[in-house]
C-alpha positions in Angstrom: 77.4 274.0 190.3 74.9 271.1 191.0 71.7 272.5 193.0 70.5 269.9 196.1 67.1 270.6 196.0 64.7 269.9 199.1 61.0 269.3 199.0 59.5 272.4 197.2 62.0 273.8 195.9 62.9 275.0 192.3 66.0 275.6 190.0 66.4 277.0 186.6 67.3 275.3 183.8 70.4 275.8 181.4 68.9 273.7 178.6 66.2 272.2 177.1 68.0 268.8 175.8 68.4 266.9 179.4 68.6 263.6 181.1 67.2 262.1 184.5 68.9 259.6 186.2 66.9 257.4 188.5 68.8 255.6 191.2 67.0 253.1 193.8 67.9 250.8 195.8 65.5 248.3 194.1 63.3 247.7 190.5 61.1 250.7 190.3 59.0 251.5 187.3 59.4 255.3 186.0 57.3 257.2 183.7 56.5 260.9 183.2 53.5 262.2 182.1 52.5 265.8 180.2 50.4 268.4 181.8 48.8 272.0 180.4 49.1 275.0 182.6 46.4 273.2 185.2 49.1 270.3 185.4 45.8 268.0 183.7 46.7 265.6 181.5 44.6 265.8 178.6 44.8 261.8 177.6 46.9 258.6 177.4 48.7 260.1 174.3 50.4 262.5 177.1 51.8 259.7 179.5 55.1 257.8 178.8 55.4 254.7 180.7 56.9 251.5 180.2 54.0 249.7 177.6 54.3 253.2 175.7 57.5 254.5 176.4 58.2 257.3 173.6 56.3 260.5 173.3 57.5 264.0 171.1 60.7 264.9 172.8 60.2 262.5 175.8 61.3 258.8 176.1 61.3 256.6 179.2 62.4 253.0 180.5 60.2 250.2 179.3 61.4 247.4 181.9 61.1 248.2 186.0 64.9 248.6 187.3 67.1 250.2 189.8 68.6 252.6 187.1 67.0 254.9 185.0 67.5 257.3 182.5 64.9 259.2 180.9 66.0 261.3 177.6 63.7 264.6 177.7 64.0 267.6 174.9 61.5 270.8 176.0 61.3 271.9 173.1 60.2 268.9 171.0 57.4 268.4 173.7 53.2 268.8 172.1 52.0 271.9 172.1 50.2 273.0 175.0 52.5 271.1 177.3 53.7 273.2 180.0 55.0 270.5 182.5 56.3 266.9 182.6 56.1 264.9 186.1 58.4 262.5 186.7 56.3 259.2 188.2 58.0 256.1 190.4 56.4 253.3 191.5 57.0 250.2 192.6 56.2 246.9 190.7 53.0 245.1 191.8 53.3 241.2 191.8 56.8 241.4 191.6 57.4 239.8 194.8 59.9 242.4 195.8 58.7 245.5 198.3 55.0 247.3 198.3 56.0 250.0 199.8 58.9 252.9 199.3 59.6 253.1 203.3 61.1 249.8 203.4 63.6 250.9 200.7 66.5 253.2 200.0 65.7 256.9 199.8 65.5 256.8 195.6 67.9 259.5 194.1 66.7 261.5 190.9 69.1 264.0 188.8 68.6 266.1 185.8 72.1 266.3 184.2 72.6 267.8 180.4 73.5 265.3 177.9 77.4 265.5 178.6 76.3 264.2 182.2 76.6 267.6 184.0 74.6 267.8 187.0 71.9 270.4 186.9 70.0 269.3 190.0 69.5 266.6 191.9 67.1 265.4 194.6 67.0 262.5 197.4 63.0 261.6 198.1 63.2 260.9 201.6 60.1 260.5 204.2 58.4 257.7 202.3 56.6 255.3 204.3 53.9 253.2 202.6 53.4 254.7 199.6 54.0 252.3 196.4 53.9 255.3 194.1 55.7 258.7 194.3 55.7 261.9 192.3 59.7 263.0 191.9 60.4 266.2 189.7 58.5 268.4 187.5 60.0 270.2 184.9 57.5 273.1 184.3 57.7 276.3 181.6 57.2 279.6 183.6 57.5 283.1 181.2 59.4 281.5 178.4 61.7 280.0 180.5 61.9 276.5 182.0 62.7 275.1 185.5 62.5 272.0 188.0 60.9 271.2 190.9 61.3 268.7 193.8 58.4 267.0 194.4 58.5 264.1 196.3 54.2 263.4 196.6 54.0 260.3 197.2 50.7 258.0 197.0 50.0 255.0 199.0 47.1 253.9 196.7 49.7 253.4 194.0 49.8 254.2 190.6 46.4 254.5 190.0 45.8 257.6 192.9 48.5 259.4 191.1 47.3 258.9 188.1 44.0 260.2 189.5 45.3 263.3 190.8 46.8 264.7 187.7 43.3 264.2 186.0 43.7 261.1 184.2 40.5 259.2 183.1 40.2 255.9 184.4 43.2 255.8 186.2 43.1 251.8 187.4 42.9 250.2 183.6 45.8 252.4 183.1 47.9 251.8 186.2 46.8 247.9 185.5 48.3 248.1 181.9 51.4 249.4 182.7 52.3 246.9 185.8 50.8 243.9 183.5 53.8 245.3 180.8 56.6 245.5 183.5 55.4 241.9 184.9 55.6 240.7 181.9 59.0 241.3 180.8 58.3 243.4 177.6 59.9 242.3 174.6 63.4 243.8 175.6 64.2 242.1 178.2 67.0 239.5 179.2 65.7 236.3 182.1 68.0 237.2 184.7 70.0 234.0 185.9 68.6 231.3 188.4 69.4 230.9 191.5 72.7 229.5 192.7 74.7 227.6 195.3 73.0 228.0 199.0 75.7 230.4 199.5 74.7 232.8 196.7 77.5 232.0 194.3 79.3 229.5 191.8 81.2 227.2 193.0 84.9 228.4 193.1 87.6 226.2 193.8 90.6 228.4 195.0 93.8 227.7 196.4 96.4 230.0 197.8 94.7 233.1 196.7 91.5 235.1 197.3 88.5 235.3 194.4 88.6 239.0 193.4 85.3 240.0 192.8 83.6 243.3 192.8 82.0 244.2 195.8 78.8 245.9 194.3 75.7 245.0 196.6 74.0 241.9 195.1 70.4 243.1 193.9 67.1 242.4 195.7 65.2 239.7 195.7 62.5 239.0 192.9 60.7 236.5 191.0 62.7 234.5 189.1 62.8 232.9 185.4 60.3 231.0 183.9 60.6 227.4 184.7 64.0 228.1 186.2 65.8 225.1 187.4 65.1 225.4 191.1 62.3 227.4 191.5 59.4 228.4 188.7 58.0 231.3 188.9 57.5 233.8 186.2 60.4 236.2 185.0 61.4 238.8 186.8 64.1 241.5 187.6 66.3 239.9 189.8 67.0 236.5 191.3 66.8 234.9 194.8 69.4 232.9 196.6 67.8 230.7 198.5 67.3 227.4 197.4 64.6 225.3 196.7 63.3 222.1 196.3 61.8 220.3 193.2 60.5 217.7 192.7 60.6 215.9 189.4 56.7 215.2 187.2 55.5 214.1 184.4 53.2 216.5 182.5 50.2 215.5 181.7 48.5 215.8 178.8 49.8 218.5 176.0 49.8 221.5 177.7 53.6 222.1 179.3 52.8 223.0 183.1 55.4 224.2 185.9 56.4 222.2 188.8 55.8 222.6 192.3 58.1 223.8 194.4 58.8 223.5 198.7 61.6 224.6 200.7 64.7 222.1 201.5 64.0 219.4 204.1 66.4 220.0 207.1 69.8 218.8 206.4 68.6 217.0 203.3 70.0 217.6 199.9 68.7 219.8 197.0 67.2 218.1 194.0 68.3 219.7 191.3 66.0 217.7 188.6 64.5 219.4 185.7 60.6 219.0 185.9 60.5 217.0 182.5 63.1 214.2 183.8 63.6 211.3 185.7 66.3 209.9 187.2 67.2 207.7 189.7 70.9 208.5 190.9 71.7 211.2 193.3 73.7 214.3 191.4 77.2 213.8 191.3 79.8 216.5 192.9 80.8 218.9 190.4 84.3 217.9 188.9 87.7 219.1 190.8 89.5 221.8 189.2 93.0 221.3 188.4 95.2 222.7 191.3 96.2 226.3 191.0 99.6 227.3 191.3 100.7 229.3 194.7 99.4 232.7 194.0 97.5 232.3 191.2 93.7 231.6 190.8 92.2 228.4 190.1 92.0 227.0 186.9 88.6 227.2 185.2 86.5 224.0 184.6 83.2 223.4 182.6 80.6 222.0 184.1 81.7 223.9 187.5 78.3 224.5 189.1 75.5 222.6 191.0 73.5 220.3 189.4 72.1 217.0 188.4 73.4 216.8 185.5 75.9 218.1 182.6 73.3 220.0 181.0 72.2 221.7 184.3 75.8 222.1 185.5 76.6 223.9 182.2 73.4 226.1 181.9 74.0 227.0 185.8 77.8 228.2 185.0 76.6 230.0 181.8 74.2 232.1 183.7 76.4 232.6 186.1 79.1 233.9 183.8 76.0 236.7 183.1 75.6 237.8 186.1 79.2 237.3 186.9 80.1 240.0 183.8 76.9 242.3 184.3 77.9 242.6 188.1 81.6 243.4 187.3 80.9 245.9 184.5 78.3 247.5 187.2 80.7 248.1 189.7 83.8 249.3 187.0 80.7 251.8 186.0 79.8 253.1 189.3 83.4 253.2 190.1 84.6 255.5 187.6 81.0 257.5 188.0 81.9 258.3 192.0 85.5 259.4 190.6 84.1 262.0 188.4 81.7 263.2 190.8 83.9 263.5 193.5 85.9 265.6 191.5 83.3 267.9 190.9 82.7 268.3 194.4 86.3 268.6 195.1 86.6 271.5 192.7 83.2 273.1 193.5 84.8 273.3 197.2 88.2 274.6 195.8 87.0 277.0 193.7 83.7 278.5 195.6 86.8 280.1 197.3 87.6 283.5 196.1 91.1 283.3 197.0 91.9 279.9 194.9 90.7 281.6 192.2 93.8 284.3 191.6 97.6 282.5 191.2 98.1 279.1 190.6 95.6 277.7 193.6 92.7 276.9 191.1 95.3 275.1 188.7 96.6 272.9 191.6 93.2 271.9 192.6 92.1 271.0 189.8 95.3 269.1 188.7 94.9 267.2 192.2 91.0 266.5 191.6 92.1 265.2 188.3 94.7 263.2 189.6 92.4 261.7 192.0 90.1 260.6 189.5 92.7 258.8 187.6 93.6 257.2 190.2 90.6 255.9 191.0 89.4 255.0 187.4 92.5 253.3 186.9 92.3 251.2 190.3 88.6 250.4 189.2 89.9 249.2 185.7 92.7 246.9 187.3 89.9 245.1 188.9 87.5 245.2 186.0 90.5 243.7 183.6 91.3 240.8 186.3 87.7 239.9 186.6 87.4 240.0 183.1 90.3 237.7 182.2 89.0 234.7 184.8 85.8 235.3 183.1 87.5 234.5 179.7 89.5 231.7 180.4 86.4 230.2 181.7 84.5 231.2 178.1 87.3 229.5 176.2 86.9 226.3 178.4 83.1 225.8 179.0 82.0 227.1 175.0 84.3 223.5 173.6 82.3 221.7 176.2 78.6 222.3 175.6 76.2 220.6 174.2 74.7 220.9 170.8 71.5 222.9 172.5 74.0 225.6 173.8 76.5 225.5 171.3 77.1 227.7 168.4 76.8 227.0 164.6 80.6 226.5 164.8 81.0 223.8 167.3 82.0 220.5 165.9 79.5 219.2 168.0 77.0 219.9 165.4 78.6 217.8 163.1 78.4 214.5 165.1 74.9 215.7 166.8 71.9 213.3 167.1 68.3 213.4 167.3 67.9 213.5 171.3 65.2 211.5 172.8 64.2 214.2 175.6 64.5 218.0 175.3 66.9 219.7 176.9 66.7 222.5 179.4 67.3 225.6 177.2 68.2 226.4 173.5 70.8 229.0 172.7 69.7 231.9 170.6 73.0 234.1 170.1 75.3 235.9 172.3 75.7 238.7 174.7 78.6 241.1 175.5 79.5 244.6 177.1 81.5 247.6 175.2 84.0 246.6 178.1 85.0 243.7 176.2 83.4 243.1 173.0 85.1 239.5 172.9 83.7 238.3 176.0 80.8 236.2 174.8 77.8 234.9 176.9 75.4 232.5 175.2 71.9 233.6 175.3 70.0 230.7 176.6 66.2 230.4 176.3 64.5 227.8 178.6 62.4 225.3 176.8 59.2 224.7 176.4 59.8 228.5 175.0 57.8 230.9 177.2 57.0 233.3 174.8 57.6 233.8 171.1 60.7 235.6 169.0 60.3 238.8 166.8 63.1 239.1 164.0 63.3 242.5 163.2 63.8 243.3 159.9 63.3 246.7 159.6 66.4 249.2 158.8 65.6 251.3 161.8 66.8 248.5 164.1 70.1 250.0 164.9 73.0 251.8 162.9 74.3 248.1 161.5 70.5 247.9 159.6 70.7 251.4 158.5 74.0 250.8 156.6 72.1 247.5 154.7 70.3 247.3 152.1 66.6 246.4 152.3 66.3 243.5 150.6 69.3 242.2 151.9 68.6 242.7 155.4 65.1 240.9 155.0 66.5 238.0 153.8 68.9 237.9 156.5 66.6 238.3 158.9 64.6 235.1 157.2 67.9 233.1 157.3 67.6 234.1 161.0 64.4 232.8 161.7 64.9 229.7 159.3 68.1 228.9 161.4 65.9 229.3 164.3 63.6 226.1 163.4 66.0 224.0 162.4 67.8 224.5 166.1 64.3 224.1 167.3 63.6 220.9 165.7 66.9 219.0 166.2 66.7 219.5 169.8 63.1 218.0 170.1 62.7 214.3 169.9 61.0 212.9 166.7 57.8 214.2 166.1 57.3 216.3 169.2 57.9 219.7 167.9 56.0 221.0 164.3 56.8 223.6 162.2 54.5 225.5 159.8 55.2 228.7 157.8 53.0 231.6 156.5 55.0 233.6 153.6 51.8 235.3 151.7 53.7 236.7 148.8 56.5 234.0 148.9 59.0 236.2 149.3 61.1 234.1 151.6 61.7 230.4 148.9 65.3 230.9 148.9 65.6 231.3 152.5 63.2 228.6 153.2 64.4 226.2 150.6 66.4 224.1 153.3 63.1 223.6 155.4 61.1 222.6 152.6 64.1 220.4 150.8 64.4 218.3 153.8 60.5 218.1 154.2 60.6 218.4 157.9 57.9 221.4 158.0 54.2 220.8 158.9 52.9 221.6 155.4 54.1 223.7 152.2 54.8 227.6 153.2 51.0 229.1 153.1 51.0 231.9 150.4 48.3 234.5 149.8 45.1 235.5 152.1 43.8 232.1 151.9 46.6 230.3 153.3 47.1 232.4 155.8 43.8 232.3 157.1 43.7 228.6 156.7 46.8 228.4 159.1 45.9 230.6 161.6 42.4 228.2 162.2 44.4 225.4 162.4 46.7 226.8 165.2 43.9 228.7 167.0 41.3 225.6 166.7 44.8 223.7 168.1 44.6 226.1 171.1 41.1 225.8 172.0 40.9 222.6 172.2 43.8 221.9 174.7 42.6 224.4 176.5 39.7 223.0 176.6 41.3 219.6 177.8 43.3 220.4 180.4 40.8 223.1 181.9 38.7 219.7 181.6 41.4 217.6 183.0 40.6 215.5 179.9 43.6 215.1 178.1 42.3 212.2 176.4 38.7 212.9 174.8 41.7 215.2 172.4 40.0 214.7 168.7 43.0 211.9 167.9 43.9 213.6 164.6 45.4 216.6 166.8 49.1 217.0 167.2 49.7 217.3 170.5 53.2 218.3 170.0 55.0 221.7 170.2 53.7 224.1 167.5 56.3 226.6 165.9 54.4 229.3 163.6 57.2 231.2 161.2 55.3 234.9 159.7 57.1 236.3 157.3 56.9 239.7 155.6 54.0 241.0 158.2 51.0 242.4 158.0 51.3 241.8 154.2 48.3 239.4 153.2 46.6 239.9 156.9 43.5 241.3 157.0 41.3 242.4 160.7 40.7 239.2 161.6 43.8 237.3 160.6 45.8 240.3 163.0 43.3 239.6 165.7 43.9 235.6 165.3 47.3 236.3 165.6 47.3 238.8 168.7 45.5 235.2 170.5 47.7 232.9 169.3 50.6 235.0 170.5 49.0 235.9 174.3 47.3 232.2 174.5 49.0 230.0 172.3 52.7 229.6 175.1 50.9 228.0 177.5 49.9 225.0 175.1 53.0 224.8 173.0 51.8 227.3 170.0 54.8 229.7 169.6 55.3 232.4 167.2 58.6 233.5 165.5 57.7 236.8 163.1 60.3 238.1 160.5 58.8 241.8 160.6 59.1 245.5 159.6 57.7 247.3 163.1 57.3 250.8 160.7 55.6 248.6 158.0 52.9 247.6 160.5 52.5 251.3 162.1 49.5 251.2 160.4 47.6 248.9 162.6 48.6 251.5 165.3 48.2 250.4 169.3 46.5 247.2 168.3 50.0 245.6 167.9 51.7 246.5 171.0 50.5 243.9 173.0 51.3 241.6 170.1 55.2 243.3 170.0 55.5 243.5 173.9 55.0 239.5 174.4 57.8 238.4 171.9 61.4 238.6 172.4 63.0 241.1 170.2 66.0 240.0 168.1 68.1 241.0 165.5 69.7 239.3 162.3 72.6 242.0 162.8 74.2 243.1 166.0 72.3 245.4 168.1 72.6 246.8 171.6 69.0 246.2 172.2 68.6 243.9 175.2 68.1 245.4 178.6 68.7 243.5 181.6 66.4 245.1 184.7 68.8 243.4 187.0 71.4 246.1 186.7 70.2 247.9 183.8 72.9 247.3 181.2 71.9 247.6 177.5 73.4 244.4 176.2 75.0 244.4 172.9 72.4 240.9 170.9 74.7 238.6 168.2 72.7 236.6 166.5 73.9 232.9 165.6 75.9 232.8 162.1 76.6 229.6 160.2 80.2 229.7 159.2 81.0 230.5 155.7 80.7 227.7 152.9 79.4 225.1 156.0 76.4 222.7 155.2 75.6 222.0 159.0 72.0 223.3 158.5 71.7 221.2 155.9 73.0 218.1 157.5 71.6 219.0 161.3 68.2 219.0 158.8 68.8 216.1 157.1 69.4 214.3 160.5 65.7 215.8 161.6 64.4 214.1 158.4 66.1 210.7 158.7 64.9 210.5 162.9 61.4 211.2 161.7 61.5 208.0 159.3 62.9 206.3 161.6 59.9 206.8 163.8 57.7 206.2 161.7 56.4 209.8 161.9 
């Protein structure tokens, strides 16, 4: 029977092997820190939080969400830990609340790994503080139990951190809202924001648009560079819309546009920041008419925006959150059926009497039946929302452009050099267990924002484990090769460079298409010298348009400098990087974004263990992806783990080759 614990008050514990569920009403970071018998903290190793989110026998969220679940084992704990103190607080910068009184009460359970309830416990009374101390889970004569906390802080993290004995609290509580601001390598840009009425545009006759009705999540920063509103990326979007107003950018360095609210009665401008135009957006086009009863028929391009490419990335983003928000609300569905029939059968059978004859058996058989009934209503709507969803799939992926299209769309085949970039690039795909088949392209905005990881190790997930090595680290090289070449057909002539580090040239077979059709920077650098020679190319590239536009002197650049869009492929890391070539790279990867130096590493995270923490801030500011399917990706929106496929080229097809050859030819004709 699940214990409701108040403020103060304890319950034993079954098992050691448990799980807390975090539920809030809005984004909330969660950690947990180890204590000694004082409850001190004896160092940073003994804190789990979202920049280091494993310890022995304790593992914790590593984005800010409205759902967590923290996987704890008591006995796999450091010796000398007595108690772990489960920490909330709420994002700083975020743009979302400060304070936990102007939120839901947050809800915190520790269930066993089946998903029993143990104990669970609603932190009310929270006014302004920002941070909160939920449960402990402390070890009294052998034997261990949990407590309801509910301590909250209004100086935020840092004053918790404090009072549990932690040296130099603020750096810490600083480093761990710089990792949740930032995104962390695992997480997915939640969609932009929509139509003034918070949706897509649906064009229904005859019947109503069944759509779950979870709550839509709170507002929050949005994207980077998103069409209608830049800011940086966050865990949620915002619905109201904005106005921006088209610029050039000047000199090399890719900067954001400025943004104002809508002029009264006066239409939104929907205009990416790098284009100019000079006709007003046309409506979106009319969907064929629906038959009485039945929904409308799906149309690509149906969303707002100025053009094609906008409509389309609009309506792709809104598929995502049109799929994440369905699955959420299936989910939490069939969760309140189970626990209301544990509640149901903890009131039955807390009787005596029900407990002798055939009482018990009919409650129970009535709380099952229940449940069924309510998974099953839940599922009816999941599988309706789901089939609109892929109808629309199997009519917008024919239509999109070569920027969002897979490997497999004929569109490659006929594709040409572009003369502008366009709004985003498409890196693989996205789907739910719910329906494996349900595809949603994984768009990146462009200029990138940060840089890609290609994991190549075999601890990636179960699909790596079953490879062999070698195989998988030239798969994850095809990857990143693939990557490039996307990369550099979507850029105009000359505006986008690519130069490649292989130390041990490992990687010629996977690179032979690059170097065949001579559209990289230079030859792949091989052994310590290269490698240090292109690192101080791409760091002096830095500096100096940094330099420039801090200047606001764009042109005293050194004319021999390529102002263009820097791609840096690192294969087999750390292998032929020494100190300061690691250090070089850490820069390039926190500084280089902002003035079109990007990095895309092919790496082994257990290889390079042995730099230790000097990496993770390296790790944290790339994007995580695999060359094999891997449910990876966390959105903070709603907190699904999204299953990542990566792009494939089709069997036997030479579109690489030709979409490379094309890259080649543009350049000539150039002149560059």
């Amino acid at each position: 029977m699940t214990a409701e614990l108040v403020r103060g008050q304890n319950h034993t514990l079954p098992q050691t092997r448990l799980e807390i569920r975090v539920s809030a009403g809005t984004p909330v970071v969660a950690g947990a820190t180890l204590g000694d018998e004082r409850g001190t903290v004896r160092g940073i190793e003994w804190i789990a939080h979202p920049g280091s989110p494993q310890l022995p026998g304790l593992e914790v969220s590593q984005q800010a969400a409205a759902d967590h679940r923290l996987a704890v084992d008591l006995e796999a704990l450091p010796a000398g830990a007595h108690r772990v103190t489960v920490l909330l607080a709420l994002p700083v910068g975020a743009g979302g609340p400060v304070r936990f009184g102007a939120v839901p009460a947050p809800f915190v359970a520790v269930t066993g790994l089946d998903g029993t309830e143990i104990a669970t416990f609603t932190l009310t009374d929270l006014d302004a503080e920002s941070a909160v101390s939920a449960l402990e889970l402390y070890r009294r004569q052998d034997a261990w139990k949990v407590r309801a906390v509910g301590q909250g802080y209004a100086g935020g993290l840092a004053e918790m951190l404090a009072d549990q004995g932690v040296r130099d609290p603020a750096a810490l509580a600083g480093s761990i809202q710089e990792a949740v601001t930032r995104g962390l390598a695992r997480s997915v840009a939640p969609p932009p924001p929509r139509t003034p009425e918070g949706d897509r545009v649906r064009h229904a006759t005859g019947s109503a648009d069944h759509r779950p009705t979870a709550p839509p999540p709170p507002p929050a920063p949005e994207p980077p560079e998103p069409l209608t509103d830049p800011a940086t990326t966050g865990p949620a979007h915002t619905t109201q819309p904005h106005t921006t107003q088209p610029h050039t950018t000047p000199g090399p360095a890719a900067a954001g546009a400025s943004a104002a609210g809508p002029s009264a009665g006066g239409p939104i401008n929907y205009a990416h920041p790098r284009r100019q135009h000079a006709a007003p957006p046309s409506p979106p086009p009319a969907a064929p008419p629906a038959q009485p009863g039945q929904p409308a028929q799906p149309v690509a391009g149906d969303a707002t925006g100025w053009s094609m490419d906008e409509r389309l990335y609009n309506q792709i983003w809104g598929m995502f959150e049109d799929l994440a928000r369905a699955v959420a609300a299936y989910r939490s569905a069939v969760d309140f059926a189970e626990s209301r029939m544990d509640q149901e059968l903890d009131r039955a059978l807390s009787d005596p009497r029900n407990r002798i004859g055939g009482a018990g058996d009919r409650a129970r058989e009535a709380a099952r039946a229940k449940r069924d009934e309510l998974a099953s209503r839940a599922r009816e709507a999941l599988d309706r929302d789901l089939a609109q969803l892929a109808a629309e799939a199997a009519v917008v992926e024919p239509a999109l452009p070569a920027a969002y299209a897979g490997w497999g769309n004929p569109v490659w085949h006929a594709h040409r050099i572009p003369m502008e970039i366009p709004m985003a690039l498409r890196i693989g795909d996205l789907h739910l267990p719910e329906r494996a088949d349900l595809r949603i392209p994984l768009l990146v905005r462009l200029p990138l924002e940060r840089g890609m990881w290609v994991d190549s190790g075999r601890t990636a997930s179960e699909a790596a484990a079953l490879m062999d090595t070698d195989r998988l680290r030239r798969l994850a090289m095809e990857t990143a090769v693939a990557h490039a070449a996307r990369l550099l057909a979507v850029y105009p002539p000359g505006e986008f460079a690519v130069h490649v580090i292989d130390p041990a040239g490992s990687a010629a077979g996977p690179l032979a298409p690059l170097v065949e059709a001579g559209v990289l920077a230079g030859p792949p650098a091989a052994g310590p010298g290269g490698v240090a020679s292109v690192l101080a190319h791409l760091t002096r590239r830095v500096d100096l348009v940094q330099m420039a536009v801090r200047a606001r002197a764009a042109d005293s650049l050194p004319p021999d400098l390529d102002t263009g869009e820097q791609l840096l492929v690192v294969n087999d890391f750390p292998h032929g990087f020494d100190d300061r070539a690691v250090t070089q790279l850490r820069y390039l990867a926190d500084e280089g974004p902002a003035v079109g130096v990007h990095l895309l590493m092919v790496a082994d995270r257990e290889e390079a263990s042995a730099y230790g923490p000097v990496l993770d801030p390296l790790w944290r500011s790339l994007l995580r992806i695999t060359p094999v399917a891997d449910s990876h990706l966390a959105d903070p929106w709603v907190g699904h783990a999204w299953t990542y496929e990566p792009l494939t080229i089709p069997p036997g097809s030479h579109v690489l080759e030709q979409v490379l050859a094309a890259v080649a030819a543009a350049r000539r004709a150039a002149g560059r």
